[in-house]
C-alpha positions as CSV (number, residue, x, y, z in Angstrom):
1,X,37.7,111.5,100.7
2,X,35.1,110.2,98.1
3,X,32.0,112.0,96.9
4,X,29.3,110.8,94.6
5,X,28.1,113.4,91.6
6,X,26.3,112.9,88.6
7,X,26.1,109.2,88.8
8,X,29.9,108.9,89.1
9,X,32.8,108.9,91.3
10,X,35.7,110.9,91.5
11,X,38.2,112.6,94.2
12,X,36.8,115.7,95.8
13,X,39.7,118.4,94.9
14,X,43.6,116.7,95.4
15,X,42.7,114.9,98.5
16,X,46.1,115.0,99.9
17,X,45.6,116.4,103.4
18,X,42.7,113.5,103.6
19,X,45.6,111.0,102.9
20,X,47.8,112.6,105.3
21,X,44.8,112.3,107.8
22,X,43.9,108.9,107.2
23,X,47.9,107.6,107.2
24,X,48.3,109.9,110.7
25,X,45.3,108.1,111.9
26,X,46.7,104.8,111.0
27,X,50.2,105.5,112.6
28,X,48.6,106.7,116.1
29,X,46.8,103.2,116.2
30,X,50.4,101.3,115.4
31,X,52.4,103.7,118.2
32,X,49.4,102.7,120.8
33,X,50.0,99.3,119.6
34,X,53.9,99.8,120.3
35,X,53.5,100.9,123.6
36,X,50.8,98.2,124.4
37,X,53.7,95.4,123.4
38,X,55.9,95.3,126.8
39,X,58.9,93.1,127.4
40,X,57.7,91.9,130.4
41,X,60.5,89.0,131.9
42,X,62.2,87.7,134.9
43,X,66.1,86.6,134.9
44,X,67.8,84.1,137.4
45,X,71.2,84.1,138.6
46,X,72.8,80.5,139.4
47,X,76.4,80.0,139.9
48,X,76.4,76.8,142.3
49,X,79.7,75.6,143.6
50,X,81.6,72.9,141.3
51,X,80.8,70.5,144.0
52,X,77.4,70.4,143.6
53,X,78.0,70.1,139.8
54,X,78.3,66.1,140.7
55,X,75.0,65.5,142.3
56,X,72.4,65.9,139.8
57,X,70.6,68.2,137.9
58,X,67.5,67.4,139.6
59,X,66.9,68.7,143.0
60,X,64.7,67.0,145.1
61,X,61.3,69.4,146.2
62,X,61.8,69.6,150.4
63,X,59.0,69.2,152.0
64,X,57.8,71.3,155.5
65,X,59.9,69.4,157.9
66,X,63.0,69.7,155.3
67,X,62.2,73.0,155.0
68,X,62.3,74.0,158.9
69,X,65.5,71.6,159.5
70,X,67.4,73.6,157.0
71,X,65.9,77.2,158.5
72,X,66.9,76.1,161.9
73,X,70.6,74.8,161.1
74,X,71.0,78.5,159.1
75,X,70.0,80.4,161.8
76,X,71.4,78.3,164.9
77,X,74.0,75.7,163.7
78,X,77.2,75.2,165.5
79,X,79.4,76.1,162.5
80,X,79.4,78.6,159.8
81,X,80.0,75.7,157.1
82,X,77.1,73.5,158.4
83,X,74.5,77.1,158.5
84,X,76.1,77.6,154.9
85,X,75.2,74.4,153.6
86,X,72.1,74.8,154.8
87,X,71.6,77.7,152.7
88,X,72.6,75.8,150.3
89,X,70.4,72.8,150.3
90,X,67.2,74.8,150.9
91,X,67.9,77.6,148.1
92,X,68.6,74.6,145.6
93,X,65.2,73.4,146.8
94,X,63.5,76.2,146.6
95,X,64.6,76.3,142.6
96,X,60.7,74.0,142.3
97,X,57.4,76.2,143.3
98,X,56.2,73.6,145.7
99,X,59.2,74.3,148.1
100,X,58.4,77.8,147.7
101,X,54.8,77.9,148.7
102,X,55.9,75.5,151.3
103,X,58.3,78.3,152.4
104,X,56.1,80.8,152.4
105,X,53.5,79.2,154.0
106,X,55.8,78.6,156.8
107,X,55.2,81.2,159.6
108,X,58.6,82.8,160.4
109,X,60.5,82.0,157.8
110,X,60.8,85.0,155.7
111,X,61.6,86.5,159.4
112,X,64.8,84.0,159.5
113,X,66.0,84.4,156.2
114,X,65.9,88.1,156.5
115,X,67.3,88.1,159.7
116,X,70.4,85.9,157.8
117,X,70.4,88.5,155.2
118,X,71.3,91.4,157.5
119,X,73.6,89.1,159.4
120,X,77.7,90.3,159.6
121,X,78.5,87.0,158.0
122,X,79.3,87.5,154.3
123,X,79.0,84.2,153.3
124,X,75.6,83.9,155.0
125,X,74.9,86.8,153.9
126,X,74.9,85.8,150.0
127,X,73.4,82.7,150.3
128,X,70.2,84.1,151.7
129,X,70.2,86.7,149.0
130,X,70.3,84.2,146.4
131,X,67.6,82.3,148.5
132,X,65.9,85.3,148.2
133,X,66.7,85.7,144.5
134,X,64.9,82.4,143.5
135,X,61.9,83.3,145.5
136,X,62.0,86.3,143.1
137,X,62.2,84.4,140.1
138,X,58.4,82.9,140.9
139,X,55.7,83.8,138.3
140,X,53.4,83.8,141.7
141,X,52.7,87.4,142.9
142,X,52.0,85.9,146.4
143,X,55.7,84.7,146.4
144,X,57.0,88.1,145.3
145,X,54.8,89.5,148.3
146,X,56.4,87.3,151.1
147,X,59.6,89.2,150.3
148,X,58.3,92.4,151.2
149,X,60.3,92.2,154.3
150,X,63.2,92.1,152.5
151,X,63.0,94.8,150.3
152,X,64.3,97.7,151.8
153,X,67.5,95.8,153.0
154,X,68.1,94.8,149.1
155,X,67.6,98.6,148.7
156,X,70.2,99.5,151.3
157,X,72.8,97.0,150.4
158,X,72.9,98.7,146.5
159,X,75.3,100.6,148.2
160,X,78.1,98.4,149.1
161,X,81.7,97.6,147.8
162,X,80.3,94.1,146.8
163,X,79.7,94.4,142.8
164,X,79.0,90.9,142.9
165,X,76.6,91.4,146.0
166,X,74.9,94.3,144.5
167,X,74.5,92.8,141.1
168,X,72.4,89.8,142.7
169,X,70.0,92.8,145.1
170,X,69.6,94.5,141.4
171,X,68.6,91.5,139.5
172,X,65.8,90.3,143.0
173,X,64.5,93.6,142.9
174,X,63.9,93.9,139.2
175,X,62.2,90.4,139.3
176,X,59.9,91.1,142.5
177,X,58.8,94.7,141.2
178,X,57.6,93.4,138.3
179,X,55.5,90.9,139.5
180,X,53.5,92.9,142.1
181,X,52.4,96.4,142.4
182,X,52.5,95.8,146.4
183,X,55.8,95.6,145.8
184,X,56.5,98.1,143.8
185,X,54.6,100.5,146.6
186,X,56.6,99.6,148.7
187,X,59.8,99.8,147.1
188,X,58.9,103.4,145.7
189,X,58.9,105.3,149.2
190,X,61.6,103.2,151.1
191,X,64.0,105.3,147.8
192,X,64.4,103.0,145.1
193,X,65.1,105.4,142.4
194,X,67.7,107.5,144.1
195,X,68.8,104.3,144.8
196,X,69.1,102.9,141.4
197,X,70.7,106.9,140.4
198,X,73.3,106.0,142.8
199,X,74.2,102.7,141.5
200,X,74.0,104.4,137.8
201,X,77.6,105.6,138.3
202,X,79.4,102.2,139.3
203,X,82.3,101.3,137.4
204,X,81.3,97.4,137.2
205,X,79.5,96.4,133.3
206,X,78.0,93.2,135.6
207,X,76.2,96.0,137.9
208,X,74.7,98.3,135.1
209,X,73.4,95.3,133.2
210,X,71.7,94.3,136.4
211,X,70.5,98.0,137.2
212,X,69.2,98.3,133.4
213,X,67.0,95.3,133.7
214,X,65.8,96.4,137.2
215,X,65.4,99.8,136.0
216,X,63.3,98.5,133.0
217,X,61.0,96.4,134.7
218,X,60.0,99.6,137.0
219,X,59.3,101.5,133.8
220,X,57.3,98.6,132.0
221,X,54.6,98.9,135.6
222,X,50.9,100.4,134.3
223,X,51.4,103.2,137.1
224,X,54.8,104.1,135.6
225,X,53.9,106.8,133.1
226,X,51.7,108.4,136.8
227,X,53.4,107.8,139.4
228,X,57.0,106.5,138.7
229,X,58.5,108.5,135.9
230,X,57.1,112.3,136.6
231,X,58.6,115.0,137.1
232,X,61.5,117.1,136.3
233,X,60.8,118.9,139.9
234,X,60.8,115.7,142.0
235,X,63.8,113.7,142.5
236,X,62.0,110.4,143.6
237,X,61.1,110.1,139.9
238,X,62.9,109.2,137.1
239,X,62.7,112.2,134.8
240,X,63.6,113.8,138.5
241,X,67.1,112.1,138.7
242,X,70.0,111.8,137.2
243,X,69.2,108.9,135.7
244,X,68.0,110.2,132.1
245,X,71.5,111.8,131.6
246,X,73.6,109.4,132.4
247,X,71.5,106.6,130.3
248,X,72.3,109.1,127.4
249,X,75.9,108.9,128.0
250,X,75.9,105.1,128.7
251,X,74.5,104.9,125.1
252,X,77.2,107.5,123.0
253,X,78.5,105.4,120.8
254,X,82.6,104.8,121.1
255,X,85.3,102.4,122.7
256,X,83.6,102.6,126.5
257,X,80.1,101.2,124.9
258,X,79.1,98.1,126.4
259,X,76.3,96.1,124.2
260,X,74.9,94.8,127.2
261,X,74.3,97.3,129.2
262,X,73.5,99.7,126.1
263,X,71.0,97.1,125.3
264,X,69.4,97.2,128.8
265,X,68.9,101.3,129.2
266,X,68.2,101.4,125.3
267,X,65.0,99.4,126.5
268,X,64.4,101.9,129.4
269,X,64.5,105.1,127.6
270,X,61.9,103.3,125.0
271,X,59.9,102.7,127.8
272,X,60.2,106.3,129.4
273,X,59.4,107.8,125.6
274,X,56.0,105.8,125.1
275,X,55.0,107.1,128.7
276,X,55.0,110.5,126.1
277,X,55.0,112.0,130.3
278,X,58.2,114.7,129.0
279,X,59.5,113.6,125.9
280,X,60.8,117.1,125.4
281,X,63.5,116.9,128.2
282,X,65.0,114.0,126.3
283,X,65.4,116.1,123.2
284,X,66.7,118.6,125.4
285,X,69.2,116.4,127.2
286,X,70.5,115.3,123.2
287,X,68.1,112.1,123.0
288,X,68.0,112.7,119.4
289,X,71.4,113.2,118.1
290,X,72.9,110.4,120.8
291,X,70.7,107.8,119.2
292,X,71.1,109.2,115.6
293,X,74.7,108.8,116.3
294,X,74.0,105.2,117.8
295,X,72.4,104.0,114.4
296,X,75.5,105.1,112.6
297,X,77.1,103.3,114.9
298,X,75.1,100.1,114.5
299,X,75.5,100.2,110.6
300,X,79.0,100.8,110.4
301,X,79.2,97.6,112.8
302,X,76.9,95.1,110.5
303,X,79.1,96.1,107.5
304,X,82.0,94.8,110.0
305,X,80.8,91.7,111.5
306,X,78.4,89.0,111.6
307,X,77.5,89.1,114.9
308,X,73.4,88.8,114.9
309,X,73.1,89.8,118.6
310,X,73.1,93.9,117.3
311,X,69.6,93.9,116.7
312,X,69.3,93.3,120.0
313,X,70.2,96.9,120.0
314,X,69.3,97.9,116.9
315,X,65.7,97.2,118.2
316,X,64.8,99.9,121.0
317,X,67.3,102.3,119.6
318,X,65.1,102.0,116.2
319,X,61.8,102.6,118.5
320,X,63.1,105.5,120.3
321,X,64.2,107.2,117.4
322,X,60.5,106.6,115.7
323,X,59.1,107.6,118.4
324,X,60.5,110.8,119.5
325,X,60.4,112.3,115.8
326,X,56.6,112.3,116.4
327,X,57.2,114.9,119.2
328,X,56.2,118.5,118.7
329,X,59.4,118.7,121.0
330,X,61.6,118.4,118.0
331,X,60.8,121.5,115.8
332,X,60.8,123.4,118.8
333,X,64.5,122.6,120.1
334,X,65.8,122.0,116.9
335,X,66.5,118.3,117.7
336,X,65.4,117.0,114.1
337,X,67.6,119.4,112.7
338,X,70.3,117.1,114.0
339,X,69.8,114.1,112.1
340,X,68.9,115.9,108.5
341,X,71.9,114.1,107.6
342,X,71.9,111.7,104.5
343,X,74.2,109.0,106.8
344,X,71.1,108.5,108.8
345,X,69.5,107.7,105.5
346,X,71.9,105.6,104.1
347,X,72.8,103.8,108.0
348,X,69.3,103.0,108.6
349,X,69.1,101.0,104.2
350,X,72.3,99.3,105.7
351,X,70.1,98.0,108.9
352,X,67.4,97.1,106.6
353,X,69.5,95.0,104.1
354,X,70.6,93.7,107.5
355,X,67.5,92.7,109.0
356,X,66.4,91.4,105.3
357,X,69.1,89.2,105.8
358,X,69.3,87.9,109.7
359,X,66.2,89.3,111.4
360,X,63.4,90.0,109.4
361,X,61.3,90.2,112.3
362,X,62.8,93.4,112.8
363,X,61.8,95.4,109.3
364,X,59.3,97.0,110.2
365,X,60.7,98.8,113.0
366,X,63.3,100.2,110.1
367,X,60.6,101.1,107.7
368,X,58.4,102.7,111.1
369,X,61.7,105.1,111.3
370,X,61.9,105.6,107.9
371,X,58.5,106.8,107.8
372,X,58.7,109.4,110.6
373,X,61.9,110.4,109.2
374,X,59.9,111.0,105.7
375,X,56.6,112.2,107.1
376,X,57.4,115.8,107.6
377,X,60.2,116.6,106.2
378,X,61.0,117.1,102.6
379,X,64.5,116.4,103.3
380,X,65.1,113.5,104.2
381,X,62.6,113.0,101.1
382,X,65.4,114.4,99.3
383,X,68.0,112.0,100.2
384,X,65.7,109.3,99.5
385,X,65.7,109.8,96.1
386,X,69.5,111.2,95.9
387,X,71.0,108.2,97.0
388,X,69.0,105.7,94.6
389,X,67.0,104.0,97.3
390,X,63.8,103.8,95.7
391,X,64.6,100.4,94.4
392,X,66.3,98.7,97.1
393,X,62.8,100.1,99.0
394,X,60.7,98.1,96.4
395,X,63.0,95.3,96.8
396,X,61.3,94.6,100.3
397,X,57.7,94.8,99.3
398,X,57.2,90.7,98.9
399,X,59.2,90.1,102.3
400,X,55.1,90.2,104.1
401,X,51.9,92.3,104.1
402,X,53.4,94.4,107.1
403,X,56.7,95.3,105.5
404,X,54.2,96.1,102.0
405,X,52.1,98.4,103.4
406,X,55.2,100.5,105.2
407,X,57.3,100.6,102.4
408,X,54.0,102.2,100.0
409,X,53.2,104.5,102.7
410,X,56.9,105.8,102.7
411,X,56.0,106.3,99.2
412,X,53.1,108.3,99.5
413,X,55.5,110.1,102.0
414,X,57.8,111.0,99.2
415,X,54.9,112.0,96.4
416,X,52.5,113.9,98.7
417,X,55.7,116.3,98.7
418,X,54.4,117.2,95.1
419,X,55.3,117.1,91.6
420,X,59.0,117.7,91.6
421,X,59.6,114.4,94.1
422,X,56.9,112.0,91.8
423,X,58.6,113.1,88.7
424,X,61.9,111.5,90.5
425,X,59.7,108.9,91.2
426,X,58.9,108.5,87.7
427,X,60.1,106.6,85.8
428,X,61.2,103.3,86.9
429,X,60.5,100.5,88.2
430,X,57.6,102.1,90.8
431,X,54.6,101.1,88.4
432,X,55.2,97.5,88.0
433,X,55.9,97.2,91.3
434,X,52.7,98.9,92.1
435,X,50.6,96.6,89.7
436,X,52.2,93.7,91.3
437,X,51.1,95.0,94.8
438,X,47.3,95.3,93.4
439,X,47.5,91.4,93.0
440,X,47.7,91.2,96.8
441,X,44.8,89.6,98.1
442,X,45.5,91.7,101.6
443,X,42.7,95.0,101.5
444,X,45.3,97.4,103.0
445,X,48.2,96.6,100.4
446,X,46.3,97.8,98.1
447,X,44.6,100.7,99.5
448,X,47.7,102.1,100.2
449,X,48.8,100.8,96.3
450,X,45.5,103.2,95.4
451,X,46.6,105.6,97.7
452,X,49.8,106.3,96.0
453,X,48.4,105.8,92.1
454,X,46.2,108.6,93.1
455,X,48.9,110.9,94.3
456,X,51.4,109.6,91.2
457,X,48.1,110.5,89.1
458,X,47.4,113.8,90.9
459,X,51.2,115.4,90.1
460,X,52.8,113.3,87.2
461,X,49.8,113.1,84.8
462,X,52.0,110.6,81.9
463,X,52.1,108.4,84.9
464,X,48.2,107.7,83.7
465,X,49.1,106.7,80.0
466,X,51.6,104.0,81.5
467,X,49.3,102.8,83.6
468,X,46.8,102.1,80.7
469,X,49.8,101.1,78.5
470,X,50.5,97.9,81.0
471,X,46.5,97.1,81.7
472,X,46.4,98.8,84.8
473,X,42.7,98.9,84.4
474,X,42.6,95.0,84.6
475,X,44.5,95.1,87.9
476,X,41.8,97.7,89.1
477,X,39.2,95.4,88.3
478,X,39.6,92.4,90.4
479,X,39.1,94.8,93.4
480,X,35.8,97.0,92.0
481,X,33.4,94.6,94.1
482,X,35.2,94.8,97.4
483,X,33.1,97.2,100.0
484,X,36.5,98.6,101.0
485,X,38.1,99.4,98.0
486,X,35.1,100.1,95.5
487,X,35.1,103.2,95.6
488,X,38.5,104.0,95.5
489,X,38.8,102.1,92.9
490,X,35.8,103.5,90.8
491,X,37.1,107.1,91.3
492,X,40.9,105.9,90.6
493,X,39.4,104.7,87.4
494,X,37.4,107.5,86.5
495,X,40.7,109.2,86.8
496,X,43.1,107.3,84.4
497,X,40.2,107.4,81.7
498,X,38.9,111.1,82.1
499,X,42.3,113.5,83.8
């Protein structure tokens, strides 16, 4: 961007598609990051009768023998209460690893405790599932392995009248397949996405919470974006199905949305768009205005409560939105064309105040929005400036270095649209703030202060004389001498002294 003439420094021509460059360069590095950052978990279903409330919280580790006495009294007791409590006893022991690589170890047992699974006993029947679903809860891929066997009868058993039944086979599955890519092999060809696009329609909140997290923890595999979420054609896959739409409609805001479950397939189609395998049929489907319509949702329910679990929401929904707006996919369908809409501006400063407030964890992901929502298009620019947001916007810049460096590059967002959006820019309280910023000690605060001086420089020239006026020089100084900065700096001061 820099060039040396004549012994001195100073910008080659405006610069401004070099900034653009530079800032697109940065944001690809931040979206790999994004996608690198996966919400990789396991959850465990207990609901032990109230008489074994009284015995303990510890349960005792069985040992081999233990182990085999309880197997044998399942499978071959004299009454169903006594095989019962044998389930019992051994899935409460099998809560401690030791007991389950004792299990496991042991040859036949998976055999018996399948074969108790696929029994006609419906009380049997549960207990081994729930012995199952601790085995699935193990952070040992060998464990998840030894359930093989049982996969495809969790599969087949997704479609019974059970909800109860089918929420435990949901939850299993979701912790075995993401623990081992055997698994999920397995799993894959024996039908487990028509499978999970049947269960998709179920009238039960408990069993599409359960098939969300299942269904996220087959998107979050490495072979997902290859093997699991391609293509439109094929309807083993998940852009394939049905699933896609209906996630859509489990997330349109109004009196039938769930937070739960909207939380869980929030998460999944966040998943589905960093795969970036066919972000377009989202946008097709109405990915963009459902979600758009979702934030207003999400704001108008902040100003109404104080409930902190919404960012649980607000999170993925946030992501999704950033992430699709980077799509060519939305000029060509028109899908941005649905949120030009200054509510989505002033929803999302709602959110932020929000998160400022209760999570400020979760600023950046408003200000990553915000960014692609000002990137490429001078509209949103526009409502930017019409609703007065520029100071609540420099407000955030002491929250932390992160939160700095979005906020300035949404304002080299706004001023690389020219000299009719700096001149809104100007005046106000933009140039202290930016002075202040230059007393960072963190290099990329204040590049991206010098990257927006320059631009401020470049189309309102009488920003210059007020940066003279209130020693701007002085603040350029302390930086002249580091190798990143220099020679920005120099040419940034060559500019304020010469025009």
């Amino acid at each position: 961007m820099w060039s040396r003439r004549l012994g001195r420094l100073r910008p080659v021509g405006c610069g401004v598609e070099e900034l653009r460059r530079r800032r697109r360069e940065r944001e690809a590095a931040l979206r790999k990051a994004r996608r690198e950052q996966q919400l990789v978990s396991k959850r465990l279903l207990r609901d032990d009768a109230p008489e074994g409330a009284g015995e303990g919280c510890v349960v005792a580790i069985l040992g081999e023998a233990e182990v085999q006495q309880f197997l044998r009294l399942a499978q071959r007791g004299t009454e169903e209460k006594e095989r019962e409590r044998a389930l019992v006893s051994l899935r409460r022991g099998l809560q401690h690893p030791e007991t389950q690589q004792t299990f496991i170890r042991l040859e036949g047992s998976m055999r018996i405790l399948v074969g108790l699974l696929t029994s006609n006993q419906a009380l049997l029947q549960l207990e081994a599932a729930r012995c199952l679903h601790e085995l699935s809860h193990s952070e040992q891929s060998v464990v998840a392995e030894a359930c093989l066997p049982a996969t495809s009868y969790l599969l087949t058993y997704l479609s019974g009248h059970s909800s109860d039944f089918i929420e435990l086979c949901l939850y299993t599955l979701g912790n075995l397949i993401v623990e081992s890519e055997a698994v999920r092999r397995q799993l894959l060809p024996q039908g487990i996405v028509p499978a999970l696009a049947a269960c998709i329609q179920s009238p039960h909140v408990a069993v599409l919470e359960a098939l969300g997290y299942a269904l996220s923890q087959l998107l979050q595999a490495k072979e997902a974006p290859e093997k699991i979420i391609p293509s439109a054609s094929a309807s083993s896959s998940i852009l394939g199905s049905t699933l896609p739409q209906h996630m859509l409609q489990l997330l349109q805001p109004g009196p039938k949305l769930n937070p739960g479950v909207a939380v869980e397939f929030a998460w999944c189609l966040h998943y589905i768009i960093c795969s970036q395998v066919n972000n377009a049929l989202l946008i097709s489907h109405g990915a963009l205005s459902t979600l758009g319509l979702l934030l207003l949702d999400l704001a108008g329910a902040v100003q109404r409560t104080e409930d902190a679990g919404l960012e649980l929401l607000a999170c993925p929904v946030l992501r999704c939105l950033s992430n699709l707006l980077t799509e060519a996919a939305v000029e060509t369908v028109g899908g941005q064309m649905q949120l030009r809409d200054e509510r989505v501006m002033a929803a999302l400063f709602i959110l932020l105040q929000f998160f400022l407030q209760k999570q400020p964890s979760l600023l950046p992901e408003g200000l990553w929005l915000l960014n692609n929502l000002t990137a490429n298009c001078p509209s949103f620019c526009t409502s930017l400036l019409s609703l007065h947001l520029i100071e609540p916007l420099l407000k955030l810049l002491p929250v932390s270095n992160v939160v700095s460096i979005m906020v300035l590059t949404v304002l080299c967002n706004v001023a690389e649209k020219g000299p009719a959006y700096c001149q809104q820019l100007w005046p106000g309280p933009l140039l202290p703030s930016l002075l202040n910023t230059l007393a960072f000690s963190d290099t990329e605060v204040v590049g991206q202060s010098l990257e927006l001086l320059h631009l401020l420089f470049l189309y309102q020239p009488e920003a210059i004389q007020a940066f003279l006026q209130q020693s701007g020089l002085k603040a350029l100084e302390r930086h002249q001498e580091e190798a990143q900065l220099q020679d920005r700096v120099h040419a940034l001061c060559w500019t304020a002294l010469h025009g």
